[in-house]
Backbone atoms as SQL, in Angstrom:
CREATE TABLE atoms (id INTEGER PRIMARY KEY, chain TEXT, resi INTEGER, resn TEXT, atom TEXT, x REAL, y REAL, z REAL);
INSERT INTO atoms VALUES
  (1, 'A', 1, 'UNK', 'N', 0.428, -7.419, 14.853),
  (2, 'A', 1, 'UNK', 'CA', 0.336, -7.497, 13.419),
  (3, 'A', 1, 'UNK', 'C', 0.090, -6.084, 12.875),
  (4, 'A', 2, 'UNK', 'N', 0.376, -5.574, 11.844),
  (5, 'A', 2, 'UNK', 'CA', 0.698, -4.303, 11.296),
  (6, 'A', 2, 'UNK', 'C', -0.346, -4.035, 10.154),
  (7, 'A', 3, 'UNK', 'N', -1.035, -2.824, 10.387),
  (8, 'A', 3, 'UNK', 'CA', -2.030, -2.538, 9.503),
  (9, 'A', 3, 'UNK', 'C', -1.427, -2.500, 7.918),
  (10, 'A', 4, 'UNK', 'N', -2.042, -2.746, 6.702),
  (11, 'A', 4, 'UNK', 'CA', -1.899, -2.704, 5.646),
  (12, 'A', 4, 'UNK', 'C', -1.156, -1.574, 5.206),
  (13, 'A', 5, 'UNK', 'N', -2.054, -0.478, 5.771),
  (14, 'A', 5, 'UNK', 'CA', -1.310, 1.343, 5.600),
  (15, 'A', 5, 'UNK', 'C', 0.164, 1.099, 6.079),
  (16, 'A', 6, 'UNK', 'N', 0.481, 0.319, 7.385),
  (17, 'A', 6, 'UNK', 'CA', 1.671, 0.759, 7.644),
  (18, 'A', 6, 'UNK', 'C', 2.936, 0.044, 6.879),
  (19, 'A', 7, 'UNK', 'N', 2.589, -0.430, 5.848),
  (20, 'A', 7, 'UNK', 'CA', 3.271, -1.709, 4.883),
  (21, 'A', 7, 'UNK', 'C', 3.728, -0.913, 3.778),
  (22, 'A', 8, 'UNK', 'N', 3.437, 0.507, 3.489),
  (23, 'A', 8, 'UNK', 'CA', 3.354, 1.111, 2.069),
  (24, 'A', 8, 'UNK', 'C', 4.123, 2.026, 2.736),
  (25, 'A', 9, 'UNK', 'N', 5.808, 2.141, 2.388),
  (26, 'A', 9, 'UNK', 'CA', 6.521, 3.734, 2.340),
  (27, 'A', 9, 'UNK', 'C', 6.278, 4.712, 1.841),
  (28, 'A', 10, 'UNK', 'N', 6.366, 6.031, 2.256),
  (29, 'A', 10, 'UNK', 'CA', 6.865, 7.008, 1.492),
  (30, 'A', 10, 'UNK', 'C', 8.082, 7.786, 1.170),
  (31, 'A', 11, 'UNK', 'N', 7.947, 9.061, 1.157),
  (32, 'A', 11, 'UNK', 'CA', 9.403, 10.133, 0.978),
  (33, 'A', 11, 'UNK', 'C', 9.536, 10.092, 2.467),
  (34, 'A', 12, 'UNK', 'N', 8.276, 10.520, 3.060),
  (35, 'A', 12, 'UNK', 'CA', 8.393, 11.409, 4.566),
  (36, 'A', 12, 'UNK', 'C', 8.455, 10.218, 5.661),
  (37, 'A', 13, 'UNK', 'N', 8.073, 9.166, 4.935),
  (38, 'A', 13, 'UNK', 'CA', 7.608, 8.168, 6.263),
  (39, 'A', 13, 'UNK', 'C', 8.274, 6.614, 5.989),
  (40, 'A', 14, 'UNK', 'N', 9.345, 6.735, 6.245),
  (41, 'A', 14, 'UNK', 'CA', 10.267, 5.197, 5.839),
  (42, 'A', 14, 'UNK', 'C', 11.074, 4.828, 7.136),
  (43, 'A', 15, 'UNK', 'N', 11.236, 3.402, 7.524),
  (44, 'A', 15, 'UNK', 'CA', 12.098, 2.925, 8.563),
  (45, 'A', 15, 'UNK', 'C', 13.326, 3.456, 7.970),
  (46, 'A', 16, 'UNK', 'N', 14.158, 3.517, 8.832),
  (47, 'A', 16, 'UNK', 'CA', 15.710, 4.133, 8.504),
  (48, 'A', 16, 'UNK', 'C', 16.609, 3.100, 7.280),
  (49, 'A', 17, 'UNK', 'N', 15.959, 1.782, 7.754),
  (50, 'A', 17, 'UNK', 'CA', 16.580, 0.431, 7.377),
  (51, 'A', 17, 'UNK', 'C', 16.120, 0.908, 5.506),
  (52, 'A', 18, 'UNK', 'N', 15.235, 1.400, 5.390),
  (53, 'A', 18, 'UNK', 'CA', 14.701, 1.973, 3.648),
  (54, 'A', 18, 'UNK', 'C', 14.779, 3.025, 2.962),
  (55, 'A', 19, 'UNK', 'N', 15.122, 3.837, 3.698),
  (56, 'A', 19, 'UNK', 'CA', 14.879, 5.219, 3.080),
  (57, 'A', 19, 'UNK', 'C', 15.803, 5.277, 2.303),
  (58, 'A', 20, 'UNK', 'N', 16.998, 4.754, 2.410),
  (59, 'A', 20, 'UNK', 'CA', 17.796, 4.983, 1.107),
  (60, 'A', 20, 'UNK', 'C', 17.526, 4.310, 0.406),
  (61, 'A', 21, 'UNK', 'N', 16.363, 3.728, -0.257),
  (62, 'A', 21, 'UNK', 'CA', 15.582, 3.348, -1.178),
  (63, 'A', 21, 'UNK', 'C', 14.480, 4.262, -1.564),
  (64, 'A', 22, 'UNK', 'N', 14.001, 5.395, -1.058),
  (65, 'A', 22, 'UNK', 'CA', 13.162, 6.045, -1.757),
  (66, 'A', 22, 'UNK', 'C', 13.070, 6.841, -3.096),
  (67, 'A', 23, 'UNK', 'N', 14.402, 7.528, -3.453),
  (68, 'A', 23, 'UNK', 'CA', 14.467, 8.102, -4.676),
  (69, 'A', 23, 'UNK', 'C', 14.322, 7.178, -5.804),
  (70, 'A', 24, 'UNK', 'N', 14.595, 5.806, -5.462),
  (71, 'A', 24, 'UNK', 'CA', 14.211, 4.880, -6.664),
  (72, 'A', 24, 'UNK', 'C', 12.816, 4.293, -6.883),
  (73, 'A', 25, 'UNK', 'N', 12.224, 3.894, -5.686),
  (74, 'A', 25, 'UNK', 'CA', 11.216, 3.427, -5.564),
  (75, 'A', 25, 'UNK', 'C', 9.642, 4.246, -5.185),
  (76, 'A', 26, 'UNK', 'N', 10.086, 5.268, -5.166),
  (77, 'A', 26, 'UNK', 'CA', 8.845, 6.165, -5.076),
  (78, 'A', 26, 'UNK', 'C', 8.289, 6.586, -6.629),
  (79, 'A', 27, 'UNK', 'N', 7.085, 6.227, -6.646),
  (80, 'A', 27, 'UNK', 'CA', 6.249, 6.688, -7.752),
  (81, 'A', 27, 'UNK', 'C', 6.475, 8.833, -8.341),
  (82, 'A', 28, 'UNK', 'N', 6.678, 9.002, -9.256),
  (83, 'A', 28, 'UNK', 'CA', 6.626, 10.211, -9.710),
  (84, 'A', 28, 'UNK', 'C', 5.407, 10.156, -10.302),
  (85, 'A', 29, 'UNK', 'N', 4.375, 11.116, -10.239),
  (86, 'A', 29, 'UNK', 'CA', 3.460, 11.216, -10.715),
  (87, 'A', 29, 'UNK', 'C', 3.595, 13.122, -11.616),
  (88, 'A', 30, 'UNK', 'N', 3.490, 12.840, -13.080),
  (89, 'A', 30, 'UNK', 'CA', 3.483, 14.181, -13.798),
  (90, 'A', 30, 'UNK', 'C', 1.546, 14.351, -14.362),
  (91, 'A', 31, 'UNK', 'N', 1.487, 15.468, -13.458),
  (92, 'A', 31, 'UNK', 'CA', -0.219, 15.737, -14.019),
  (93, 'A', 31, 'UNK', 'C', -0.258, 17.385, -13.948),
  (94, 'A', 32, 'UNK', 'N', -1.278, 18.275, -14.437),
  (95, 'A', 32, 'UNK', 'CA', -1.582, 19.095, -13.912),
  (96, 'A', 32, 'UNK', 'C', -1.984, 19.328, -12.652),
  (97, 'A', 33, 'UNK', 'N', -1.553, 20.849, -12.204),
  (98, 'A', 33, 'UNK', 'CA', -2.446, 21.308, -10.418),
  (99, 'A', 33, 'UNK', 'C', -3.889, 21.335, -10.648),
  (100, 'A', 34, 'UNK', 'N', -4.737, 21.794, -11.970),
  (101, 'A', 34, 'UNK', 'CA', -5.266, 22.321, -12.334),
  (102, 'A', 34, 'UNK', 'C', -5.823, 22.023, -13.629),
  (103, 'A', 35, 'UNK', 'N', -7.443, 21.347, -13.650),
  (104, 'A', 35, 'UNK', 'CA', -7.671, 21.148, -14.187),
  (105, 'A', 35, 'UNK', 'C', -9.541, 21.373, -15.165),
  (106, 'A', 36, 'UNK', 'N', -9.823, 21.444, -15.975),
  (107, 'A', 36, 'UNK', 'CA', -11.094, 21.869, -15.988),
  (108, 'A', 36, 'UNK', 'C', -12.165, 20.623, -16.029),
  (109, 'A', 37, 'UNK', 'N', -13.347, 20.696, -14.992),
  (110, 'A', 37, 'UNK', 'CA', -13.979, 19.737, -15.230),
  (111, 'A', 37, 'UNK', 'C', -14.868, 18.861, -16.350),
  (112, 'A', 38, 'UNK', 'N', -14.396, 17.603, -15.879),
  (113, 'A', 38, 'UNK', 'CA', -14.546, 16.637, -17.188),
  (114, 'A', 38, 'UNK', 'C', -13.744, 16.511, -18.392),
  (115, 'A', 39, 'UNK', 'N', -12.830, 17.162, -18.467),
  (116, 'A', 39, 'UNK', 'CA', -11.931, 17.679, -19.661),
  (117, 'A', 39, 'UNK', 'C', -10.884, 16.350, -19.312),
  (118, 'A', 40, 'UNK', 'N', -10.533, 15.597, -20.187),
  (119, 'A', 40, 'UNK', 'CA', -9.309, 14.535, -20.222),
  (120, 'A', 40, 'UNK', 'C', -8.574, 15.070, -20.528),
  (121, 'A', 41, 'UNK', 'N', -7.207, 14.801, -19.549),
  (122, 'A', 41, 'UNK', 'CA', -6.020, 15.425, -19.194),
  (123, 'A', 41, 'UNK', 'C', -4.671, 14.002, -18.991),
  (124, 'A', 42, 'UNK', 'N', -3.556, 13.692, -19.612),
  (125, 'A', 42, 'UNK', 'CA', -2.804, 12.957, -19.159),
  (126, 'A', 42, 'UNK', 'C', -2.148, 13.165, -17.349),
  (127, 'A', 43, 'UNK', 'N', -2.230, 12.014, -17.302),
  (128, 'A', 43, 'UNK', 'CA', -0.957, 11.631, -15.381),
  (129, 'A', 43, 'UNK', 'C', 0.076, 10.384, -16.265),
  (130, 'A', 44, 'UNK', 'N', 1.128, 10.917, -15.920),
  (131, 'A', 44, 'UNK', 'CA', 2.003, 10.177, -16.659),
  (132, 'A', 44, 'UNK', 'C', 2.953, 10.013, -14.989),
  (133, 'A', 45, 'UNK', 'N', 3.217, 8.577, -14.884),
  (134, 'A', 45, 'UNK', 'CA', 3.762, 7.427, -13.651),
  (135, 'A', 45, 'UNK', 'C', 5.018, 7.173, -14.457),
  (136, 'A', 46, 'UNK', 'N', 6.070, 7.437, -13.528),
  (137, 'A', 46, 'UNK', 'CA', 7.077, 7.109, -13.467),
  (138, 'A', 46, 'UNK', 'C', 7.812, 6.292, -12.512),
  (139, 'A', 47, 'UNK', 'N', 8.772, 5.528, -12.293),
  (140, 'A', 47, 'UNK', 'CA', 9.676, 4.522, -10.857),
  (141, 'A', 47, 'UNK', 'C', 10.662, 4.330, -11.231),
  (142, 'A', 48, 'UNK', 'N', 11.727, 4.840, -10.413),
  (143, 'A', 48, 'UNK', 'CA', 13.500, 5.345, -11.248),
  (144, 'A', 48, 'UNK', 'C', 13.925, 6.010, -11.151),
  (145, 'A', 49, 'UNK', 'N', 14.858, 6.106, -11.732),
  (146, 'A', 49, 'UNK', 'CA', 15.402, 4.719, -12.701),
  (147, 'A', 49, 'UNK', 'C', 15.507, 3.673, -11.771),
  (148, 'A', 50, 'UNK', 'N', 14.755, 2.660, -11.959),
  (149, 'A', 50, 'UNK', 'CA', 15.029, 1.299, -11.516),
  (150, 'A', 50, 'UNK', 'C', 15.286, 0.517, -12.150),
  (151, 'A', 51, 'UNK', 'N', 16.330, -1.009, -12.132),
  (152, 'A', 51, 'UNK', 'CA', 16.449, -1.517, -12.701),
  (153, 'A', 51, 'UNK', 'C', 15.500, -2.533, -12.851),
  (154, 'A', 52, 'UNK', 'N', 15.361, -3.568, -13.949),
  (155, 'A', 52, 'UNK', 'CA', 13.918, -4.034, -14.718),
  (156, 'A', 52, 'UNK', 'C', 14.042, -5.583, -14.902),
  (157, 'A', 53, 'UNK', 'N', 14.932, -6.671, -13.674),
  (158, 'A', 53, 'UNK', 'CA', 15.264, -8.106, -14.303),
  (159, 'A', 53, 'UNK', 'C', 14.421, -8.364, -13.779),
  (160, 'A', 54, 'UNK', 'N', 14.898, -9.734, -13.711),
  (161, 'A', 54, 'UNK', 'CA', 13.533, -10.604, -13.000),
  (162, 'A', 54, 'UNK', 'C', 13.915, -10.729, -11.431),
  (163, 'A', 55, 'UNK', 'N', 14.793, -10.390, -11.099),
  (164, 'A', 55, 'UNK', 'CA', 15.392, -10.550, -9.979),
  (165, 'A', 55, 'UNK', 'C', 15.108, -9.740, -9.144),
  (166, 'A', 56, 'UNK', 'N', 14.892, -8.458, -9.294),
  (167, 'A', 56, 'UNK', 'CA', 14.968, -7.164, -9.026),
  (168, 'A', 56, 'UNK', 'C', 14.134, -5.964, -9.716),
  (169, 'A', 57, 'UNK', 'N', 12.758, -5.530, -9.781),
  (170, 'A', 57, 'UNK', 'CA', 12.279, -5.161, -10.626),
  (171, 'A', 57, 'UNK', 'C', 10.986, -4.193, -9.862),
  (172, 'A', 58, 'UNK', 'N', 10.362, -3.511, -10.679),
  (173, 'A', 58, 'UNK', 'CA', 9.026, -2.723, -10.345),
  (174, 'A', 58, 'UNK', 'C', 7.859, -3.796, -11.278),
  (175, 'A', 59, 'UNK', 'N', 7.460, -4.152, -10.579),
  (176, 'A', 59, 'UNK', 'CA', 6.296, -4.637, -11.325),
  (177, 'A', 59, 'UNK', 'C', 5.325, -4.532, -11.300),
  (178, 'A', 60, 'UNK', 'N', 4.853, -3.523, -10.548),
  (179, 'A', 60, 'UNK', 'CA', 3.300, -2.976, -11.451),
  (180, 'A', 60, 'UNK', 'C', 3.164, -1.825, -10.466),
  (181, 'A', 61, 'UNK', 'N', 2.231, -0.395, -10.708),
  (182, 'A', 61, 'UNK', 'CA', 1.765, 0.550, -10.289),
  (183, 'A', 61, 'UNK', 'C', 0.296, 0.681, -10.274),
  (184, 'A', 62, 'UNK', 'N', -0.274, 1.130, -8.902),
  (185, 'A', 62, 'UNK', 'CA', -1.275, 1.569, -9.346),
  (186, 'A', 62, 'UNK', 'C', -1.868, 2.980, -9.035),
  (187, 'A', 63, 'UNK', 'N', -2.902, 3.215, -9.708),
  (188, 'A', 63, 'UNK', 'CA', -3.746, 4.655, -9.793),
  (189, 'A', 63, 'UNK', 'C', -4.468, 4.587, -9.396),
  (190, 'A', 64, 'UNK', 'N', -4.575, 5.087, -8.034),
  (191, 'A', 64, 'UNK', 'CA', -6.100, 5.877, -7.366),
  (192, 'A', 64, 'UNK', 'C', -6.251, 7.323, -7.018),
  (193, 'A', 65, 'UNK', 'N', -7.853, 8.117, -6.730),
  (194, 'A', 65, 'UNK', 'CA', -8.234, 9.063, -6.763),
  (195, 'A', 65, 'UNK', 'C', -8.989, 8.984, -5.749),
  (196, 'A', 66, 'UNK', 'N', -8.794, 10.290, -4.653),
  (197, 'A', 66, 'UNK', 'CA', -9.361, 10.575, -3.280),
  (198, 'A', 66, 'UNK', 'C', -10.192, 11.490, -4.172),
  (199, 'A', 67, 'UNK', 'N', -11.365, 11.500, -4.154),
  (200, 'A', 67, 'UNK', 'CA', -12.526, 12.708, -4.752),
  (201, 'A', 67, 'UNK', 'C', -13.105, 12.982, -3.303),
  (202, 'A', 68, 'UNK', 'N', -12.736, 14.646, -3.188),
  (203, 'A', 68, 'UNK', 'CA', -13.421, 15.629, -2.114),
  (204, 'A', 68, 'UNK', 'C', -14.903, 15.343, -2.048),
  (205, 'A', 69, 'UNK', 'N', -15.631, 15.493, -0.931),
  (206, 'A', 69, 'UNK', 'CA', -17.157, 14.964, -0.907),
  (207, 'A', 69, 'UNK', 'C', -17.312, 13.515, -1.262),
  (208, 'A', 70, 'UNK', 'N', -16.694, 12.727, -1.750),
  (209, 'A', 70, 'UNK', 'CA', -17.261, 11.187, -2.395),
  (210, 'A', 70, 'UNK', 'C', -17.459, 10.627, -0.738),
  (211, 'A', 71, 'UNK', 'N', -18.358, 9.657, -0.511),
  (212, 'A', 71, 'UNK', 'CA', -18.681, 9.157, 0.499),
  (213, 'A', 71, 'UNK', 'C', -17.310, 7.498, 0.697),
  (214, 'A', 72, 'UNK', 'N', -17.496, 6.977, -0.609),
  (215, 'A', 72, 'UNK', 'CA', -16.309, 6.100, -0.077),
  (216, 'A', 72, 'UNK', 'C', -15.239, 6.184, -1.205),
  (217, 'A', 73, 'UNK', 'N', -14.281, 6.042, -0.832),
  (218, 'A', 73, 'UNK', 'CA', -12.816, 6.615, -1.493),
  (219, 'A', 73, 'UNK', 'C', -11.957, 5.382, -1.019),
  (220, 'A', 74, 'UNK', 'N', -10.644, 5.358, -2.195),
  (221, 'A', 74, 'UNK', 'CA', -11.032, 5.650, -3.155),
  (222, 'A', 74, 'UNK', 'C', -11.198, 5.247, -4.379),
  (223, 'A', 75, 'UNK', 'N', -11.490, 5.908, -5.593),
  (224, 'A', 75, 'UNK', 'CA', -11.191, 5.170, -7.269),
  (225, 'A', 75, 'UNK', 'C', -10.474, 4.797, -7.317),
  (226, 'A', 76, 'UNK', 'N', -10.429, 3.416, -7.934),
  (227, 'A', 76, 'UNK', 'CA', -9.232, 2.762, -8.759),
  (228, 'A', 76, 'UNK', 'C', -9.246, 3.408, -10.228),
  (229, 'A', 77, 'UNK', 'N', -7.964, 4.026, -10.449),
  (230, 'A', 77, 'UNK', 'CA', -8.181, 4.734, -11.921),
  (231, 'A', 77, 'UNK', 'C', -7.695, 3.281, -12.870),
  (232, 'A', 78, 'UNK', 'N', -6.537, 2.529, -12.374),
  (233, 'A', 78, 'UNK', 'CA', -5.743, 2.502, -13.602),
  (234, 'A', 78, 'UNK', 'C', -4.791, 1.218, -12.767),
  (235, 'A', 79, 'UNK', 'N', -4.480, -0.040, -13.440),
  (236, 'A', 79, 'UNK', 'CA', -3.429, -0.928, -12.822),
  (237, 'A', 79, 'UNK', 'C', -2.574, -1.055, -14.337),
  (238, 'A', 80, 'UNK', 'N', -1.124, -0.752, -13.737),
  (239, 'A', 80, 'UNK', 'CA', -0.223, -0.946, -14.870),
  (240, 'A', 80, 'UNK', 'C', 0.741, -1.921, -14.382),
  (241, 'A', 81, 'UNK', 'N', 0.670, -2.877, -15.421),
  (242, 'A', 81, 'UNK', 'CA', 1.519, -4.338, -15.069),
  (243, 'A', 81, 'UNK', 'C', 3.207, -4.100, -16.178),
  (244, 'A', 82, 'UNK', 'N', 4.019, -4.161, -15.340),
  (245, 'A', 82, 'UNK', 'CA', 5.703, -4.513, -16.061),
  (246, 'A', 82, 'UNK', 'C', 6.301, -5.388, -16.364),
  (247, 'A', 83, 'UNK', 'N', 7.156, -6.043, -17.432),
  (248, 'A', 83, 'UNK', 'CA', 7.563, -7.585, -17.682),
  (249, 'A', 83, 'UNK', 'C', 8.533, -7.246, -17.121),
  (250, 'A', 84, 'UNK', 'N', 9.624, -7.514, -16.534),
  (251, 'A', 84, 'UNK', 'CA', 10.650, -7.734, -16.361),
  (252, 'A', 84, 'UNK', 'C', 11.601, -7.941, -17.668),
  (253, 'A', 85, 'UNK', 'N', 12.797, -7.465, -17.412),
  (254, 'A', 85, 'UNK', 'CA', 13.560, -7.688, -19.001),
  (255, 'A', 85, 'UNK', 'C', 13.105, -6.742, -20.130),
  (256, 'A', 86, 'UNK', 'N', 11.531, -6.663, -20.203),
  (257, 'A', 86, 'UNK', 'CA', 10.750, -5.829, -21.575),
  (258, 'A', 86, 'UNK', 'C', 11.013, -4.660, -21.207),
  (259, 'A', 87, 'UNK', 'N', 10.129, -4.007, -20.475),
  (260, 'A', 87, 'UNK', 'CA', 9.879, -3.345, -20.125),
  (261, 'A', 87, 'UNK', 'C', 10.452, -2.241, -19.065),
  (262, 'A', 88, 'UNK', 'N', 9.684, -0.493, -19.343),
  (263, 'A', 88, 'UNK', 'CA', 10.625, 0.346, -18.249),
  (264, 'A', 88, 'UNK', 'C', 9.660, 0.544, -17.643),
  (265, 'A', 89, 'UNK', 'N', 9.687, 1.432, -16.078),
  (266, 'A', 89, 'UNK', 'CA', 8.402, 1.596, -15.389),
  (267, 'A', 89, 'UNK', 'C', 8.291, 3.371, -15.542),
  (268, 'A', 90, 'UNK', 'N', 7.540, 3.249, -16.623),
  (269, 'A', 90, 'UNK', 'CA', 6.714, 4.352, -16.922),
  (270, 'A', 90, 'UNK', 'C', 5.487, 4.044, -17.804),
  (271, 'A', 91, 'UNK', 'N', 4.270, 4.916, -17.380),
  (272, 'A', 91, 'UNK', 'CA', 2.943, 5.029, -17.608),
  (273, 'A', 91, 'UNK', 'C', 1.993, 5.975, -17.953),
  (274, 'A', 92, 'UNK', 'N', 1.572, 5.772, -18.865),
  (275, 'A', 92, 'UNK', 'CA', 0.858, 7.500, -18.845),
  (276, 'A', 92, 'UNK', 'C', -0.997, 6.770, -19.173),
  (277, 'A', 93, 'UNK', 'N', -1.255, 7.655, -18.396),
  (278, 'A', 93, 'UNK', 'CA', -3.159, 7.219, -18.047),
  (279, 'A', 93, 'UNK', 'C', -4.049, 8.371, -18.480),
  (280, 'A', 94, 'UNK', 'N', -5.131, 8.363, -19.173),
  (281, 'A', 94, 'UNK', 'CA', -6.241, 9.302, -19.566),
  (282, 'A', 94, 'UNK', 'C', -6.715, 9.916, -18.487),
  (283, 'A', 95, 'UNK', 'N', -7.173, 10.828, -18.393),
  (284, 'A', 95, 'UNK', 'CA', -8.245, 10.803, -16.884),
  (285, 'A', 95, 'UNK', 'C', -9.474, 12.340, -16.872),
  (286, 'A', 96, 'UNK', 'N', -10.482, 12.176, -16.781),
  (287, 'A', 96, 'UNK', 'CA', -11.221, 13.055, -16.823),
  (288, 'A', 96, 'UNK', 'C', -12.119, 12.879, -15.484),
  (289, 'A', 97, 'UNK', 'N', -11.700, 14.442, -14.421),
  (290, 'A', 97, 'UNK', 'CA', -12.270, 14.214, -13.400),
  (291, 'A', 97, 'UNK', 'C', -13.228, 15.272, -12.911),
  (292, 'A', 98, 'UNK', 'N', -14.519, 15.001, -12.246),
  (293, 'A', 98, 'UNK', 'CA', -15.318, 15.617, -11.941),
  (294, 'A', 98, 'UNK', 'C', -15.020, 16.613, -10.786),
  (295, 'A', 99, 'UNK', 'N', -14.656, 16.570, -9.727),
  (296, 'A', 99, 'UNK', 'CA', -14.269, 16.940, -8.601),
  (297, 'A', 99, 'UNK', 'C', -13.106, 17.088, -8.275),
  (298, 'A', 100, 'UNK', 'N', -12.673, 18.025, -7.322),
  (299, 'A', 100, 'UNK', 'CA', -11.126, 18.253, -6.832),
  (300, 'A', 100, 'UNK', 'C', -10.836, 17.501, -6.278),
  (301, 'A', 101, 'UNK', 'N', -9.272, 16.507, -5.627),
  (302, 'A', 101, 'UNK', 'CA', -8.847, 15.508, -4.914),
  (303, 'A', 101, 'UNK', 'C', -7.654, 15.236, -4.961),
  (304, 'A', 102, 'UNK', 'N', -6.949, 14.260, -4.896),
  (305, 'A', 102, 'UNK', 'CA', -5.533, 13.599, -4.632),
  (306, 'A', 102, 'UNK', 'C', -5.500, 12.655, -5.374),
  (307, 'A', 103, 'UNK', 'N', -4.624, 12.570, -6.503),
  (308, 'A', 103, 'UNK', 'CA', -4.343, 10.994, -6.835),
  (309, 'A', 103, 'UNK', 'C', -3.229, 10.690, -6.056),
  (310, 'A', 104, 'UNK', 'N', -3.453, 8.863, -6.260),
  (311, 'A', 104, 'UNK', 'CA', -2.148, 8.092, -5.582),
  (312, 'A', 104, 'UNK', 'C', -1.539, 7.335, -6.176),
  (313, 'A', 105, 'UNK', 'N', -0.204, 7.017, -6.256),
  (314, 'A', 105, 'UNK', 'CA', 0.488, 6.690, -7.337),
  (315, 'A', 105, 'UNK', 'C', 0.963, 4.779, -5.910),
  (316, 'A', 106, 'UNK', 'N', 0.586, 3.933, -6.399),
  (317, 'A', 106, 'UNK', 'CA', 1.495, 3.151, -5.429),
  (318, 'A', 106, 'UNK', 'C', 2.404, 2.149, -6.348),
  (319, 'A', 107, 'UNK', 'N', 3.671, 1.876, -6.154),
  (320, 'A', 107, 'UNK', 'CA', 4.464, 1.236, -6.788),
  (321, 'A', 107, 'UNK', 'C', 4.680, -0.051, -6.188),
  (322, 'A', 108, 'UNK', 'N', 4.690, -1.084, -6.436),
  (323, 'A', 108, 'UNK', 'CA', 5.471, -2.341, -5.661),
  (324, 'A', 108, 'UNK', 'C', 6.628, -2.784, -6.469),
  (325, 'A', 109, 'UNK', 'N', 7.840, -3.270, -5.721),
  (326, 'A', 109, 'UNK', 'CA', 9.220, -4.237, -5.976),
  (327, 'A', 109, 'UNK', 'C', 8.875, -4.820, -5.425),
  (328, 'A', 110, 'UNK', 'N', 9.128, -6.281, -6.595),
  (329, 'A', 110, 'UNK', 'CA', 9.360, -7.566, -5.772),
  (330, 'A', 110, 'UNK', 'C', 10.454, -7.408, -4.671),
  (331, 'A', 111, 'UNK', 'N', 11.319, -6.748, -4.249),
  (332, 'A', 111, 'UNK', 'CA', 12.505, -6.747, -2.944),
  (333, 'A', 111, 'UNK', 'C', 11.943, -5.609, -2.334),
  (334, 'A', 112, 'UNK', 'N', 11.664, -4.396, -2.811),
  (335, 'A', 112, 'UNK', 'CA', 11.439, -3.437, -1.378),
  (336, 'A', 112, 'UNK', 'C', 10.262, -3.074, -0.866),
  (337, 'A', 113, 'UNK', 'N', 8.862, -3.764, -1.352),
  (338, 'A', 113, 'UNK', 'CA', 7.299, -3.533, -1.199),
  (339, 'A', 113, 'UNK', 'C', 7.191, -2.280, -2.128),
  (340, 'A', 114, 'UNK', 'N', 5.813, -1.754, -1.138),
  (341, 'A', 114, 'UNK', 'CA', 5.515, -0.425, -1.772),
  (342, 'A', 114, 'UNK', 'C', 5.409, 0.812, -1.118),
  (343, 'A', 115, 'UNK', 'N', 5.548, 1.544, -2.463),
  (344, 'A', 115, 'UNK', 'CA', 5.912, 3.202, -2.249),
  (345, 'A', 115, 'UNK', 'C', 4.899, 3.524, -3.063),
  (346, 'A', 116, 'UNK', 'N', 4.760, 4.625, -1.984),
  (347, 'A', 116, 'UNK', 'CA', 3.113, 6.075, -2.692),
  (348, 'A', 116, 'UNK', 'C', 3.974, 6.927, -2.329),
  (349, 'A', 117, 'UNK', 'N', 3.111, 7.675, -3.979),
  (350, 'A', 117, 'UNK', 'CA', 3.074, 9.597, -4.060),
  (351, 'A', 117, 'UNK', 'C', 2.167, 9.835, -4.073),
  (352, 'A', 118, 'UNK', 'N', 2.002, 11.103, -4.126),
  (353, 'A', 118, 'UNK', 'CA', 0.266, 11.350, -4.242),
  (354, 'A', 118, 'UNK', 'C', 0.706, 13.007, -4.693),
  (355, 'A', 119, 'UNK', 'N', -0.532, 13.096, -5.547),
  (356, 'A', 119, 'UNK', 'CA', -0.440, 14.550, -6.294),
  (357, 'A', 119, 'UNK', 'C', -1.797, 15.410, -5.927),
  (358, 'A', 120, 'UNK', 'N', -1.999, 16.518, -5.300),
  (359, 'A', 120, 'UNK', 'CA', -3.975, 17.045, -5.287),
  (360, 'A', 120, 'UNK', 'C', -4.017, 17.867, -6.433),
  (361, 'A', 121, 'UNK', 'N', -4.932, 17.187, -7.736),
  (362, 'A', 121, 'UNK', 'CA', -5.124, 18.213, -7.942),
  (363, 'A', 121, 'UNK', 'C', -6.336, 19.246, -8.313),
  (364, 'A', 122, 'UNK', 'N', -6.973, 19.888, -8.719),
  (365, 'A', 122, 'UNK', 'CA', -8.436, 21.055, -7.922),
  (366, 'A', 122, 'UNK', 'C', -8.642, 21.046, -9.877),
  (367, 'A', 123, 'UNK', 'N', -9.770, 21.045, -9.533),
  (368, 'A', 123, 'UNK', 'CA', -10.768, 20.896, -10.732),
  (369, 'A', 123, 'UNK', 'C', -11.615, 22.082, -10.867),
  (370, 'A', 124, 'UNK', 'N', -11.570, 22.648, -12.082),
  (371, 'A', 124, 'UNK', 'CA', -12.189, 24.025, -11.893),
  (372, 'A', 124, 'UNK', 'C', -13.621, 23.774, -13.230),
  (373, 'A', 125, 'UNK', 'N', -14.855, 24.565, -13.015),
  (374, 'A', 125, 'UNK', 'CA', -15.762, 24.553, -13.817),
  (375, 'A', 125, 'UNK', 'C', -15.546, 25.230, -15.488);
């Protein structure tokens, strides 16, 4: 039986049988490298262009944060849910962070599971 981790694709790490599914289904995450602490800053989530029926669709992303030093990791920033038909899969989230780290962007399709990105980015005083 297959650990949870090994259930979630990426760019670098896909069975052969998927990878030509990654440019669609991988999360884009747009944030700064660089940011000043505590200061709210947009991460704007992107998945796509994918198409949006009910058949075939992205339906929801989520946002987490690896914080350097935190003892357990990690934050849930942010769950963004998609209608099918309504809706496109893009997201944009607030975020004001104390510490330097990694966010993770994970996407699920109902047909191809899920795909993570992940962005680090360093928090300055």
């Amino acid at each position: 039986m297959p650990k949870f981790k090994e259930l979630i694709y990426t760019q670098e790490e896909a069975p052969e049988q998927v990878i030509s599914k990654a440019e669609t289904h991988t999360p884009k995450i747009e944030a700064p490298d660089v940011v000043k602490k505590g200061e709210p800053f947009e991460v704007k989530v992107k998945v796509g262009p994918h198409e949006m029926k009910a058949q075939h669709s992205i339906r929801y992303v989520e946002l987490w944060f690896y914080e350097e030093g935190r003892t357990f990791n990690p934050v849930k920033l942010a769950t963004i849910v998609w209608e099918p038909d309504y809706t496109v899969a893009e997201a944009s989230v607030k975020v004001a962070l104390k510490k330097s780290g990694t966010l993770y962007a994970i996407a699920y399709c109902n047909l191809h599971g899920l795909w993570e990105a992940r962005k680090e980015i360093k928090v300055e005083e």
